[in-house]
Structures are given as structure tokens and as C-alpha cells.
N, C-alpha and C positions, 0 to 999 in steps of 0.2 A: 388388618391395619386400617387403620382410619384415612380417611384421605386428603387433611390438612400434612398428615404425618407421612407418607404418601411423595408428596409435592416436595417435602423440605428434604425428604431424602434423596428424590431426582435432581433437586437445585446444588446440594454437599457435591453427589457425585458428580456430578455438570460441574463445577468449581474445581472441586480436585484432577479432573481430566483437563480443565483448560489450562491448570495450574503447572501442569506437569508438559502439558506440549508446549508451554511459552519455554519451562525450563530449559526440554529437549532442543527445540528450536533456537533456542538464547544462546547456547553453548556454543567454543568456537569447534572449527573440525580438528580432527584429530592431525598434528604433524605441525601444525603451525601456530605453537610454542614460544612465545619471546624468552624466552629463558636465555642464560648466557652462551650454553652452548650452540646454540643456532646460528647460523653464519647469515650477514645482514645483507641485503640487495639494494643496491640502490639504483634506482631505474631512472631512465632518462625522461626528463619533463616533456611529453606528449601534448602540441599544438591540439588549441582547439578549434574542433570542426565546425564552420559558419551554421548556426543556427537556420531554418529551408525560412524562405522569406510569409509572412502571411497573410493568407489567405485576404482578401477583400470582398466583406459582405455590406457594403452598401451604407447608408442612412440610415440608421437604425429607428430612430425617430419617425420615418417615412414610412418603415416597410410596416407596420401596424399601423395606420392609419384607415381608417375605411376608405373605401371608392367605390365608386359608379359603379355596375355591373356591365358587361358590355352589352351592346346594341343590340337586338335580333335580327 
């Protein structure tokens, strides 16, 4: 085979594999059905946890500025 011909048939089969793991991936899992017979949960509204406070990195404006080297 030629090797343009070659390229376009590793790129089909490269598509049809992506094509198929999004599918696979996409799907819900098995058991958890909305259908009518599934009996519904309703769960208790869960407080949210304080976000961790952040970090402090200074001046930013500052910390890229050139400076002096120090002294020997």
C-alpha cells in the first residue's frame, strides 16, 4: 500500500476507537435506571465544606522586576 493510504487508514481506525471509548465511557453503569420502577432517594442536603483559605504569593508586579545582585 501506498503510504498517503497508509496514514488515512491509521487516522479511520484512530476515530472509530475514540468513537467507541467515548461511547463506552458515555454510558450510564449498569443498575441505575430511572425507569419507573426504581424506587427514588432523596438525600439530605450536605453543608458545604469552607473552601482552605489562599495561599499568599506576594506582589506580583514586584516579584519580576530585576534587582541588584547582592554584594560579594
Amino acid at each position: 500500500m501506498s503510504k498517503p493510504i497508509v496514514i488515512i487508514v491509521i487516522a479511520v481506525v484512530a476515530l472509530v476507537a475514540g468513537g467507541g471509548a467515548y461511547h463506552f465511557m458515555s454510558q450510564e453503569p449498569a443498575g441505575t435506571s430511572t425507569g419507573p420502577a426504581t424506587a427514588e432517594r432523596i438525600e439530605a442536603p450536605v453543608a458545604p465544606t469552607p473552601s482552605p483559605p489562599k495561599p499568599d504569593h506576594g506582589n506580583f508586579q514586584k516579584r519580576f522586576q530585576p534587582s541588584m545582585p547582592p554584594a560579594k
